[in-house]
C-alpha positions as a LaTeX table, in Angstrom:
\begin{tabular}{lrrr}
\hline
Residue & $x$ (\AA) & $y$ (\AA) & $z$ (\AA) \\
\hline
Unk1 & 57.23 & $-25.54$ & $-68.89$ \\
Unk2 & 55.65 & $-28.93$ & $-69.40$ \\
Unk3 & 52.79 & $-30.25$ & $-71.13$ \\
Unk4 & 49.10 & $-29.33$ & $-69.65$ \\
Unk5 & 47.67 & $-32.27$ & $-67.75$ \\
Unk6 & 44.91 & $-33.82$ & $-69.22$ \\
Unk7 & 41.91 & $-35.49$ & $-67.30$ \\
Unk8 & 41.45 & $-38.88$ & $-67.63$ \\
Unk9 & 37.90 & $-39.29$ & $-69.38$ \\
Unk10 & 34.96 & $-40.84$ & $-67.82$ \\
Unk11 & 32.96 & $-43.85$ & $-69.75$ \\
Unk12 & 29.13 & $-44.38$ & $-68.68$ \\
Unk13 & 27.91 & $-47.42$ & $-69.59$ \\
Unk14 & 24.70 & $-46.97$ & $-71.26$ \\
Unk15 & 23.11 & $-50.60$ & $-69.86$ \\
Unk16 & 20.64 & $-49.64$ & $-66.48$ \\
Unk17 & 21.47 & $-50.72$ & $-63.41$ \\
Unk18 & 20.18 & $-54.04$ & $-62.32$ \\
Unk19 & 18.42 & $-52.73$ & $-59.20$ \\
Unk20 & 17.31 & $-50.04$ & $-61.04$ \\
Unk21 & 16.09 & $-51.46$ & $-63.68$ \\
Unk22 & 14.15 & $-54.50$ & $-61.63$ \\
Unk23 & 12.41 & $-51.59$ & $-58.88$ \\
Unk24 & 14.59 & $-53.35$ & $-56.23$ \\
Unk25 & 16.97 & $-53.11$ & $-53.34$ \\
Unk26 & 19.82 & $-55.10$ & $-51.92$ \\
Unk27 & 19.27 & $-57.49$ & $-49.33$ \\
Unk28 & 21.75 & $-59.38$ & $-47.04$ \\
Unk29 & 18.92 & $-62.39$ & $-47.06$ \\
Unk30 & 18.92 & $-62.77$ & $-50.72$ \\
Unk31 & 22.16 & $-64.18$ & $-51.44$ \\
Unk32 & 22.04 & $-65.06$ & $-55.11$ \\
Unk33 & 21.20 & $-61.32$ & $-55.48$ \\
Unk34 & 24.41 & $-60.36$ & $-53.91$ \\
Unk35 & 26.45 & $-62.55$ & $-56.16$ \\
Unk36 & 26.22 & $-59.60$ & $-58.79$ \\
Unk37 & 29.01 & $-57.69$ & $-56.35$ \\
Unk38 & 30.82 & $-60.81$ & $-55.34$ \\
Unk39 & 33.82 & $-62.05$ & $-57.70$ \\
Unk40 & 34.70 & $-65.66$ & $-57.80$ \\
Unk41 & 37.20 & $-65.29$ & $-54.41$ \\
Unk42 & 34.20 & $-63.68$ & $-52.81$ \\
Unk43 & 35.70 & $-59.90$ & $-52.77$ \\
Unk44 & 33.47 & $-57.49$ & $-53.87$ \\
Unk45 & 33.90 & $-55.82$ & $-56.55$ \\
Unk46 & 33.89 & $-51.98$ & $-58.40$ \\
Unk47 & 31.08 & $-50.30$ & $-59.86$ \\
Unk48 & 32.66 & $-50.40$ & $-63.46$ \\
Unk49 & 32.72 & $-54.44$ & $-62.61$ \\
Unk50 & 29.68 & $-55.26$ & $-61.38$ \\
Unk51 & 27.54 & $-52.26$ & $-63.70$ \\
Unk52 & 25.42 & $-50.50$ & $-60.75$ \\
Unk53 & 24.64 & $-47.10$ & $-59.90$ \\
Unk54 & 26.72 & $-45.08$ & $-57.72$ \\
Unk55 & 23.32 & $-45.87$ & $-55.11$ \\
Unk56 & 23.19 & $-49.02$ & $-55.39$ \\
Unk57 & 26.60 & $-50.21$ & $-55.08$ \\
Unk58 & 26.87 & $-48.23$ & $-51.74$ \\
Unk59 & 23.94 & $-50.43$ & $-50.44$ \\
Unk60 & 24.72 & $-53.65$ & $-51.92$ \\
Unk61 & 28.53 & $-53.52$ & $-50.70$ \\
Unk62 & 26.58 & $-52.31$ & $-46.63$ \\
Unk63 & 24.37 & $-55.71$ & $-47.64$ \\
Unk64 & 27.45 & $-57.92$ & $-48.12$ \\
Unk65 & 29.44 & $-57.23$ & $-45.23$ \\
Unk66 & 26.19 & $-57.36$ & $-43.36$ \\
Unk67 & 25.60 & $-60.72$ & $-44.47$ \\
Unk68 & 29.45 & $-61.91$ & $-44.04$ \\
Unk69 & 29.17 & $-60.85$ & $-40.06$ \\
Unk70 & 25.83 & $-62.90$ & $-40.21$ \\
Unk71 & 27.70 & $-65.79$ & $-41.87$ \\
Unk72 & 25.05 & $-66.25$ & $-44.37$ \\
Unk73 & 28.16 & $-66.11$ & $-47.28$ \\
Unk74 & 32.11 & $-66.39$ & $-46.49$ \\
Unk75 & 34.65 & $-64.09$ & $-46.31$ \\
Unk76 & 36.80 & $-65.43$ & $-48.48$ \\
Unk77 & 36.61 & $-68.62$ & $-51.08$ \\
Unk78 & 37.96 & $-72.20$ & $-49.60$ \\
Unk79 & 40.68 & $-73.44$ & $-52.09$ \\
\hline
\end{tabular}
């Protein structure tokens, strides 16, 4: 018999979210305010990354795309 598996533990980070903490929501026409999900190749990135709530990662990553088919930012990062 082998060893029991052990679950991987979970670390919450203890800072507030930055949507939650300001009272506001995503929006595809603010893009400085989408930067927070954006990394520097212009992928977005994961909630442990970027520090948002479960909520407002959901909305800001349906923001970004809706602002990449809008062309407001790129897809991806000239080199």
């Amino acid at each position: 018999m082998g060893k029991p598996v052990q679950k991987k533990k979970i670390r919450k980070s203890n800072k507030p979210c930055e949507y939650c903490k300001g009272k506001t929501e995503p929006n595809y026409k603010e893009i400085e305010g989408l930067k927070v999900g954006l990394s520097n190749k212009m992928r977005i990135v994961a909630r442990v990354y970027s520090g948002l709530c479960l909520k407002h990662q959901r909305r800001l990553t349906r923001e970004i795309k809706k602002a990449r088919h809008m062309a407001l930012i790129p897809f991806v990062q000239k080199v």
